[in-house]
C-alpha positions in Angstrom: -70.9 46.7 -7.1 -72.1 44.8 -4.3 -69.6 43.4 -1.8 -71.1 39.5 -2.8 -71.2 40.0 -6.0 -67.8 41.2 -6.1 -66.7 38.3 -4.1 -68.2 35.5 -5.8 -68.0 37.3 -9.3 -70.6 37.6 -11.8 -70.8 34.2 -12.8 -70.9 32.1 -9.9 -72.8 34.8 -8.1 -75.8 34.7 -10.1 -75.6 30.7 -10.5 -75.2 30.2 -6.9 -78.5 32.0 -6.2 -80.3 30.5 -8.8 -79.7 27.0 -7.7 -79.6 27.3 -4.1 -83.5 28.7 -4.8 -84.3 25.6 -6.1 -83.1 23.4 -2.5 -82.0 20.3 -1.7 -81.8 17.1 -4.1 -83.9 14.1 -3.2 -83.2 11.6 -1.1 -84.7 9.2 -3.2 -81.3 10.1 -5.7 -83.9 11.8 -8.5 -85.0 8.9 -10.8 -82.0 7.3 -10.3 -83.0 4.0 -11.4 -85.1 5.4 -14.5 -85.1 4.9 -18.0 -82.4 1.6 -17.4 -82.5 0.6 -21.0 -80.9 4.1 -22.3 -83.5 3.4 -25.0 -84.4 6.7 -27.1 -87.5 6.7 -27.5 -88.0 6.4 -24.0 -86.6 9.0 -23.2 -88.2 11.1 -26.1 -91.1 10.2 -24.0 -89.9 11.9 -20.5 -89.0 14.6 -22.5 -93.1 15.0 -23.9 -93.6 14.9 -20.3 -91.5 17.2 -18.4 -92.7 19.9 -21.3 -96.6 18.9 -19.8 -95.4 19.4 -16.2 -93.4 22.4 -16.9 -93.4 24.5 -20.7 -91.4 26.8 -19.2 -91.6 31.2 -20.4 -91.9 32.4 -23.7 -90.0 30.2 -26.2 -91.0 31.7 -29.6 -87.6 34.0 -29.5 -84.4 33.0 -27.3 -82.1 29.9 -26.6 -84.3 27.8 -27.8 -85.8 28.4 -31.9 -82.2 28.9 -32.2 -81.5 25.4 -30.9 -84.0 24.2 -33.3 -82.8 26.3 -36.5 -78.7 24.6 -35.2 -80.3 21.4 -35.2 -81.7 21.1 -38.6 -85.6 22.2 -37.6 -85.0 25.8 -39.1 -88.7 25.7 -40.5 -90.1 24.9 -37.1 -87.9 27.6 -35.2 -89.4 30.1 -38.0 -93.1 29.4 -37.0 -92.3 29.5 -33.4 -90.9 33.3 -34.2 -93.1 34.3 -36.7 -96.3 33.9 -33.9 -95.3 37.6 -33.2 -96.7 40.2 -34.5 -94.5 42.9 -34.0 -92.8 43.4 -37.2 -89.6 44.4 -35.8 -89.0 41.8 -33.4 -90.1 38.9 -35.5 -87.1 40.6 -37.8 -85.1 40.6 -35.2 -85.5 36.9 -33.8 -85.1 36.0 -37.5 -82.3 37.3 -38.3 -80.6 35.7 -34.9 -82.3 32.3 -36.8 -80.2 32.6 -39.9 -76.9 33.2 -37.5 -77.8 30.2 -35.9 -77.8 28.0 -39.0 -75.2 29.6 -40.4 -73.1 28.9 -38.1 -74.5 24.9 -37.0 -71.7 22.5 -36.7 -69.2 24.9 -35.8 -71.1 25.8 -32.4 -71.8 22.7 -31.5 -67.5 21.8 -31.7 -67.9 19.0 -34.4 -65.7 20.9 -36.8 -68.3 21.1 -39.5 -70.0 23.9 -40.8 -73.5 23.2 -42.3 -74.1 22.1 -46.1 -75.7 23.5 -49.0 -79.4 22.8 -48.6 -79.2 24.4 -44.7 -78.0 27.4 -46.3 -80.5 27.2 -49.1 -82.9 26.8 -46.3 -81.2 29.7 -44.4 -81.0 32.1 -47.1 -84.9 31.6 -48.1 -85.6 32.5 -44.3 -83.1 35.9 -44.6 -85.4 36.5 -48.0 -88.5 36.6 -46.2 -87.6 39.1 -43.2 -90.3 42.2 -43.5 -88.0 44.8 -42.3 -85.1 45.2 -45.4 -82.1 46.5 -43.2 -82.1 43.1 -41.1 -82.4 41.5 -44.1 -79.6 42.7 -45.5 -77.9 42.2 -42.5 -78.9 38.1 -42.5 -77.9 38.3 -46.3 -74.3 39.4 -45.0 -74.1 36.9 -42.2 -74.3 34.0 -45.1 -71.9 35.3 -47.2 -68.9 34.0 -45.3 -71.4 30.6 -44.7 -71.5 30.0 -48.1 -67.4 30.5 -48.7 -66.6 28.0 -45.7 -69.5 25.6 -47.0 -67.5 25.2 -50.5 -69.9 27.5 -52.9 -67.7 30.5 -53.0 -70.0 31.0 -56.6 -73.1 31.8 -54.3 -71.1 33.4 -51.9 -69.6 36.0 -54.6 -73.3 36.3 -55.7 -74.9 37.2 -52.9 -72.1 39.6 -51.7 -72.8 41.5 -55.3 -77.0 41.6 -54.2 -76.4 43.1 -50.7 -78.8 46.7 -51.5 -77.4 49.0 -48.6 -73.9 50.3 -49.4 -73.2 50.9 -46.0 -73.1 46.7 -45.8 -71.2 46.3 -49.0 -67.7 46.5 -47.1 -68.6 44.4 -44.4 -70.0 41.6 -46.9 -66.9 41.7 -48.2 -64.2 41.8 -45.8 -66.1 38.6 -44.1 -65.7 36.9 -47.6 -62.1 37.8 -47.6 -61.7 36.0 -44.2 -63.7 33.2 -44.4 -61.3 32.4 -48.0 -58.2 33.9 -46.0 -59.1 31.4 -43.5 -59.4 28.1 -45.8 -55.9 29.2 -47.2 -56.3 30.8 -50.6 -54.3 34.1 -49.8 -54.5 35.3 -53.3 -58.5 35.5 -53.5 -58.5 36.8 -49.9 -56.2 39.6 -51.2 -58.4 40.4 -53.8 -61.6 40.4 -52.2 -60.2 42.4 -49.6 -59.3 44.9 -51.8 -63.0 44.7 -53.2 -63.8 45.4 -49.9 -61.5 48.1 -49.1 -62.9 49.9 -52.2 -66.6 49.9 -51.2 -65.9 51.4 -47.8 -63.2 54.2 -49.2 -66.2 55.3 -51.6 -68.4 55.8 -48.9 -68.1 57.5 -45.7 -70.1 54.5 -43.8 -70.1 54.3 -39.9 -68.5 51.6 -39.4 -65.7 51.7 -41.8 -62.9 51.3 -39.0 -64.4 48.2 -38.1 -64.1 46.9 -41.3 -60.6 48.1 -41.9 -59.4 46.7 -39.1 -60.5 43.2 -40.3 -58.5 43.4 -43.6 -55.6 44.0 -41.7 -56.3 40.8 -39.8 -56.2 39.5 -43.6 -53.7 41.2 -44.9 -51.2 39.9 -41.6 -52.3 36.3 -42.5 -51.7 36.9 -46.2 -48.2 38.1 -45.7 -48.7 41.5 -46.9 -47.5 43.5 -44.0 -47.0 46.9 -45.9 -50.8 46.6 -46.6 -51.6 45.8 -43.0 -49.8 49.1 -42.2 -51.3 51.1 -44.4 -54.9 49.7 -43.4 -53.8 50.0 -39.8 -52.7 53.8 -40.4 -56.4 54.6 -41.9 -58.2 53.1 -38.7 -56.1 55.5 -36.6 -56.6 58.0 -38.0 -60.6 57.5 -38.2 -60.3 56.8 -34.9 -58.7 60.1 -34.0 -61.0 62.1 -36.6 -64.1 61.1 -34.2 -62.9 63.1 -31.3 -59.8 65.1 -31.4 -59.5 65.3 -27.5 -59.7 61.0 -26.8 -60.4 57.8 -29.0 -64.2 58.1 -29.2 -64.4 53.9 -31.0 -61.3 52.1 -29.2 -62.5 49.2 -29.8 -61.1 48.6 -33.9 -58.0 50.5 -33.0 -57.6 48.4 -30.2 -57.9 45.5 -32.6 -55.3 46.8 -34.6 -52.8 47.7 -32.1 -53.2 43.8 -31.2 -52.5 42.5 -34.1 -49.3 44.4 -34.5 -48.1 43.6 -31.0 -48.6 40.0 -31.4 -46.5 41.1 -34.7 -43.7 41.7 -32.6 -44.3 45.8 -33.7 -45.2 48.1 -31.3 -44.4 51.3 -32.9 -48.1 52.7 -33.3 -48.9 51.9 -29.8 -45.7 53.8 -28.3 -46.2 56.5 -30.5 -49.7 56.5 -29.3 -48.6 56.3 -25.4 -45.9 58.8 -25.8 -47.4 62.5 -24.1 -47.6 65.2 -26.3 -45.5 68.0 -26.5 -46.1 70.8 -24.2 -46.9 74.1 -26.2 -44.1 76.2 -26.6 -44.7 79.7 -25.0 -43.2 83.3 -26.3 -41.5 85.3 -23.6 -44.7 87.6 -23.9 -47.0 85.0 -23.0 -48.6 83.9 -26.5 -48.4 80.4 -27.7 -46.1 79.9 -31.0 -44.6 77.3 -33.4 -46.9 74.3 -34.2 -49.4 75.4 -31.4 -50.9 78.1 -33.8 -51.1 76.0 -36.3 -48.1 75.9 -38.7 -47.3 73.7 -40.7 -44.9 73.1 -43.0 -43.8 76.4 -42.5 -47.3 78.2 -43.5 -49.3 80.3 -41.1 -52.5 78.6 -39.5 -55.5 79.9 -39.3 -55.7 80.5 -35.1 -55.8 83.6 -34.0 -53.3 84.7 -31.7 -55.1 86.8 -29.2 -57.7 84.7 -28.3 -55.2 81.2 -28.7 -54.6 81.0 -24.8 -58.9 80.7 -24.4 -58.9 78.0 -27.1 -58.6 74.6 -26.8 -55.4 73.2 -28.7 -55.7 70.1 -30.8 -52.9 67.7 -30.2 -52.1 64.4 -31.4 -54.4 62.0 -29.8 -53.1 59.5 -27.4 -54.2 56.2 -25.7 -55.6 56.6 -22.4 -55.8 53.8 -19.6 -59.2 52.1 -21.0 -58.1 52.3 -24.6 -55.1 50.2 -23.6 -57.2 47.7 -21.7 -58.7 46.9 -24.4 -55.8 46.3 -26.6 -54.2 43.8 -23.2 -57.9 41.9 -23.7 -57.9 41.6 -27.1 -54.2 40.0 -26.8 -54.6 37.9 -23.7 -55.9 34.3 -25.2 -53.2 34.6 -28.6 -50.3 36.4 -27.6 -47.2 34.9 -26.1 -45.5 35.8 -23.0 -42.5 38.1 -24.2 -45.4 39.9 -25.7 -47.9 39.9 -22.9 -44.7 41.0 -20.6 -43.6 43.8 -22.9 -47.5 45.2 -22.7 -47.8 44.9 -19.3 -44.9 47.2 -18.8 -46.2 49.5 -21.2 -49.4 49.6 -19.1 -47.9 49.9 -15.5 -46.0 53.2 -16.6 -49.3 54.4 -18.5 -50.6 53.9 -14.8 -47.8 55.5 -12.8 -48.5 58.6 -15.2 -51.4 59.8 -12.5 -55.1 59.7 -12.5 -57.5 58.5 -15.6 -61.0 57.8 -15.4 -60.4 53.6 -16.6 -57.2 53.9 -14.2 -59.0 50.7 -12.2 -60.0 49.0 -15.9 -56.5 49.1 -16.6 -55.7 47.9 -13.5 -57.5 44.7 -13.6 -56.3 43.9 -17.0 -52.8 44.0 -16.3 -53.5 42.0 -13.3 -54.7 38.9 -14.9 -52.3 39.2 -17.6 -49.4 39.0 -15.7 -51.3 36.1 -13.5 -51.9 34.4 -16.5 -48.6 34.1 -17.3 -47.3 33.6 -13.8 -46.0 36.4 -12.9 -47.7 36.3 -9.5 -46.1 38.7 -7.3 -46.5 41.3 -9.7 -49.6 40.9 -10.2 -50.7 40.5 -6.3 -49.0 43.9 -6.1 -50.4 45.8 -8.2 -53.6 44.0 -7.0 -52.6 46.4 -3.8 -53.8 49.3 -4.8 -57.1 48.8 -4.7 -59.3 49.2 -1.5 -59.8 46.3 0.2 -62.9 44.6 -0.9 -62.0 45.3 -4.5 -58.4 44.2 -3.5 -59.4 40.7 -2.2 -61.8 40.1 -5.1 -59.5 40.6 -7.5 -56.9 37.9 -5.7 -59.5 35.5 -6.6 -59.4 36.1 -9.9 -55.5 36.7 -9.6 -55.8 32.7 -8.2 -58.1 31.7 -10.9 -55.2 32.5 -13.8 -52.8 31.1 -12.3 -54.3 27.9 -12.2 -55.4 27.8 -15.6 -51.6 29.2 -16.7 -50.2 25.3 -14.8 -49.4 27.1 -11.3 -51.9 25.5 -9.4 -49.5 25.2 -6.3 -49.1 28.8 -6.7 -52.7 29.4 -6.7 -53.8 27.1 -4.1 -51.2 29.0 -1.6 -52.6 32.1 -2.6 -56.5 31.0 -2.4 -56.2 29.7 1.3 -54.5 33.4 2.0 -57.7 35.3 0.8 -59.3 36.4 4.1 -62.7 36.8 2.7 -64.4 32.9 2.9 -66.7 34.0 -0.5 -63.4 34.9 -2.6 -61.5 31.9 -1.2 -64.4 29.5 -2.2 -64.0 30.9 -5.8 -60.3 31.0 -5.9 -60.3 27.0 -4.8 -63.0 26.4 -7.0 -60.6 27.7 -10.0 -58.2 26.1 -8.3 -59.9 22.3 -8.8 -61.2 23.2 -11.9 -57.5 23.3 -12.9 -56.3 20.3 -11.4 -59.1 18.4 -13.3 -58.4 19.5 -16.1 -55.2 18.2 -15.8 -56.3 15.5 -14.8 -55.0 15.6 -10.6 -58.8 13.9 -9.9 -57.9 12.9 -7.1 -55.9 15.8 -5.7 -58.8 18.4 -6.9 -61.5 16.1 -4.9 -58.8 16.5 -1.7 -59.3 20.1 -2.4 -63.3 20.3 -2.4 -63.7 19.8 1.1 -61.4 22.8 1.8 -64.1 24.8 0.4 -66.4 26.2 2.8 -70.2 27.3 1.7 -71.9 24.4 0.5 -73.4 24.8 -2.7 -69.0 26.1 -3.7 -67.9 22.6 -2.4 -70.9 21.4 -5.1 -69.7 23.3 -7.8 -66.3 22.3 -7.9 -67.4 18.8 -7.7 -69.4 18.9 -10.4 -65.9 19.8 -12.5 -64.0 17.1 -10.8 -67.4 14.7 -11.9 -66.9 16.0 -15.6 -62.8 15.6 -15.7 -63.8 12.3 -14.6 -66.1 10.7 -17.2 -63.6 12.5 -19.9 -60.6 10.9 -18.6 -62.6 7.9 -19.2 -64.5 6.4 -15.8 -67.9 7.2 -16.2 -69.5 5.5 -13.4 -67.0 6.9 -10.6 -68.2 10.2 -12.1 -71.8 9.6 -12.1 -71.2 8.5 -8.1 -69.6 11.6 -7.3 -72.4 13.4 -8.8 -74.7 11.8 -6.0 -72.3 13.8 -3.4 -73.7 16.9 -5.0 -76.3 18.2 -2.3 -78.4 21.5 -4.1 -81.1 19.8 -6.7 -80.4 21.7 -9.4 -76.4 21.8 -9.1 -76.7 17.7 -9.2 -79.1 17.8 -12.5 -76.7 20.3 -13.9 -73.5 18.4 -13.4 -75.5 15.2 -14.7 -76.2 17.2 -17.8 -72.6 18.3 -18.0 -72.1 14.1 -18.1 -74.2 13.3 -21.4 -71.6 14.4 -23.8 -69.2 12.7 -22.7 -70.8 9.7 -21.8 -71.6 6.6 -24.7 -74.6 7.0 -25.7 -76.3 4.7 -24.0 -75.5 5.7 -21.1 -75.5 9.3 -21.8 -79.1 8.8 -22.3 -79.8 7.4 -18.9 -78.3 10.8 -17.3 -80.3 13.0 -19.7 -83.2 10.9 -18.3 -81.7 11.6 -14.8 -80.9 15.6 -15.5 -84.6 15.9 -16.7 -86.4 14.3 -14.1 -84.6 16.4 -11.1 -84.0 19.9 -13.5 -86.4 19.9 -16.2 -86.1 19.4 -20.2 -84.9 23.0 -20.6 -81.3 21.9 -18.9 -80.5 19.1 -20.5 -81.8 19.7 -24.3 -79.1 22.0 -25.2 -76.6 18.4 -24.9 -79.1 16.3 -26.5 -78.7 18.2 -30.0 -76.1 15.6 -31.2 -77.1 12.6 -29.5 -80.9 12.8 -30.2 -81.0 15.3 -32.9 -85.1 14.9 -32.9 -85.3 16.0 -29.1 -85.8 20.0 -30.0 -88.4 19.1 -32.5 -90.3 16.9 -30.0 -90.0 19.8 -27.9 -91.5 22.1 -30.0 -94.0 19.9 -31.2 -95.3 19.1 -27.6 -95.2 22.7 -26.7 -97.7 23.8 -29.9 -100.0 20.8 -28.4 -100.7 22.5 -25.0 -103.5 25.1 -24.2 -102.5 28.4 -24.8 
């Protein structure tokens, strides 16, 4: 990784050179005094415009026909995708359609899901993908949809008309959730077991994924024997795929998790606990279980070649597989948990070498950081060489400050000797204190920061905090501190949803006039629900 990148991190990295491309804001404050009235159509208007001036790259697949099929314009996003003719990616950007409208309402954080005739409209869609394997998959994608909409009739029904078999458990298992999740254990129980049936009469790829979801059902049903036995059967596939290592982590991993948070870490120790060494005749051949008895009876192994062959032990977690399990744990889990597996992962690490040694690493790290545990976590940080070591103290300063330490992490931030990790550290550092709503403290804090366009970006958090705790205008003012053009449009987009609407109009009208309509019509989809189909409209208008 490059030493910058690392620095800044992924994120910030890759925003930072993005927007300091685009140079300075205005002078002239960017339209400041522009569309006073806040009146929509007005600013339905600017939006025709800035679509003229700049259509921007291809929009018949991406961000945006899925912003029109979550705002109620599925037909419109269809004919935007369907302008292909590639059979396999129209498919494909039409089955990531039906997603979106399956899932509007809940995306957009209003709490609702959508209703009846969206999924009507959503299901006709799935109907009329060409290629039939991602149409099954989009017919599977609204069978949960149609449970959390109310209809769990349809939702049976079209469970019992997905065609592939390998899709039959999967349809099911997201049924038992989606009713598991409303709070009718019983029917989640039984449509697990539906599900559970389908995948034991097939040998689909896939299954332990699957599995591992109904134990997630069967844990919020009560049943824990049944969660146990589920969870055996995903071990086991697991270890079936490769006798020598986990080959699929990732629904063991899920498993594991669920049990820890549990309080039961008995799979996981047994699966961290080194094998037995063979046990080795005084002649030098190998004997006992290592030939393969069992149960008293003779295996089939042959002796005199045993010492050339490779012996098949009881699989056990290595240093990535674990990772996985301390991220799948890290936003749900409590701390006696989180503590209890991050001293299961520092001795998996003091065992010697693995090839994830450094993913383990970092996971630990920021789960002991976001839990407080500071000076653990800076020491292990240690081990690393030094760039990676200084990198990773900015994101050792970023979880404590979201954990409530932010004294903690602002005394470690202004200790980072490299100025790009320090900008980011203090950057997580405000973003904290916002949140909490320390304002003014976290604007203090800004002009600690040293590059320019940093000392932006955590001002455009302080700006947001701002208008949500309620003064709007002080945060559209500090928004005019905001030097880089596009980092000011982007932090006045970041204002609309919180803003009134009347006013919330004004800074869309702002946003677009100094970033464009592509920045600030992802907000716009509850305050002017007609702005993507204007959009679209405008953008089918111009020459191709």
């Amino acid at each position: 990784m490059p030493e910058e990148l690392a620095q800044w991190g992924p994120e910030l990295f890759m925003t930072r050179e993005r927007e300091r491309g685009c140079g300075p804001a205005p002078e002239d404050d960017g339209g400041r005094n522009i569309l006073q009235g806040g009146f929509e159509p007005c600013l339905l208007a600017l939006l025709r415009l800035s679509v003229d001036r700049e259509p921007g790259p291809d929009l018949t697949r991406g961000w945006f026909p899925r912003t029109l099929a979550r705002t109620g314009h599925l037909a419109r996003a269809a004919e935007l995708a369907c302008t292909t003719g590639d059979e396999l990616r129209q498919s494909t950007e039409l089955l990531e359609l039906v997603k979106a409208a399956a899932g509007a309402g809940a995306g957009a954080g209003v709490g609702l899901g959508p209703g009846p005739g969206d999924l009507a409209a959503a299901q006709a869609l799935a109907e009329s993908i060409p290629l039939p394997q991602l149409r099954d998959q989009a017919l599977v994608t609204l069978v949960p949809a149609w449970a959390r909409a109310g209809e769990r009739a349809r939702a049976v029904a079209l469970a019992e008309r997905i065609r592939y078999p390998h899709n039959w458990g999967w349809a099911w298992a997201l049924l038992a959730k989606a009713v598991a999740d409303s709070g009718d254990l019983d029917a989640a129980l039984r449509f697990a077991a539906r599900a559970d049936d389908e995948v034991t009469s097939i040998a689909a790829d896939g299954a332990d994924q699957v599995l591992a979801l109904l134990v997630e059902v069967a844990l919020a049903a009560g049943d824990h024997d049944r969660a146990a036995a589920l969870a055996d059967r995903v071990e086991d596939m697991t270890r079936s795929c490769n006798s020598a290592g986990w080959s699929k982590p990732r629904p063991l991993a899920v498993v594991l998790a669920f049990e820890a948070c549990e309080g039961n870490f008995d799979r996981l120790d047994a699966l961290l606990r080194p094998p037995p060494e063979p046990a080795v005749e005084a002649d030098g051949t190998l004997c006992g279980w290592a030939l393969g008895e069992v149960d008293g009876e003779e295996g089939d192994l042959d002796p005199d070649d045993a010492v050339t062959r490779p012996i098949s032990v009881r699989s056990r977690l290595d240093a990535g597989d674990l990772a996985c399990v301390l991220d799948a744990i890290a936003e749900r889990a409590g701390k006696g948990v989180s503590l209890a597996l991050a001293d299961r992962a520092e001795a998996l690490l003091e065992t010697g070498a693995d090839r994830d040694h450094d993913v383990l690493l970092r996971s630990v790290t920021l789960l002991l950081a976001r839990h407080g545990q500071s000076e653990r976590a800076l020491a292990l940080s240690q081990r690393l060489d030094a760039d990676l070591s200084v990198a990773w103290q900015a994101d050792i300063a970023g979880e404590l400050a979201r954990s409530g330490d932010t004294d903690g992490a602002e005394v470690l931030a202004h200790a980072i000797t490299d100025h790009r990790a320090q900008d980011r550290a203090l950057i997580e550092v405000v973003r904290a204190l916002a949140r909490r709503g320390e304002t003014g403290r976290a604007e203090a804090l800004v002009h600690s920061i040293d590059d320019s366009w940093a000392q932006d970006e955590a001002l455009l958090a302080v700006a947001c905090e701002t208008a949500r705790n309620g003064d709007p205008h002080r945060a559209e003012t500090l928004t005019r501190s905001i030097t880089h053009r596009a980092t000011r449009a982007r932090a006045l987009a970041e204002l609309v949803e919180p803003s009134e609407p009347f006013h919330a109009r004004r800074l869309a009208a702002q946003a677009v006039m100094l970033g464009g309509w592509a920045l600030v019509l992802p907000v716009l989809e509850q305050l002017v629900p007609r702005s993507a189909a204007v959009v679209a409209d405008r953008i089918g208008q111009l020459p191709s």
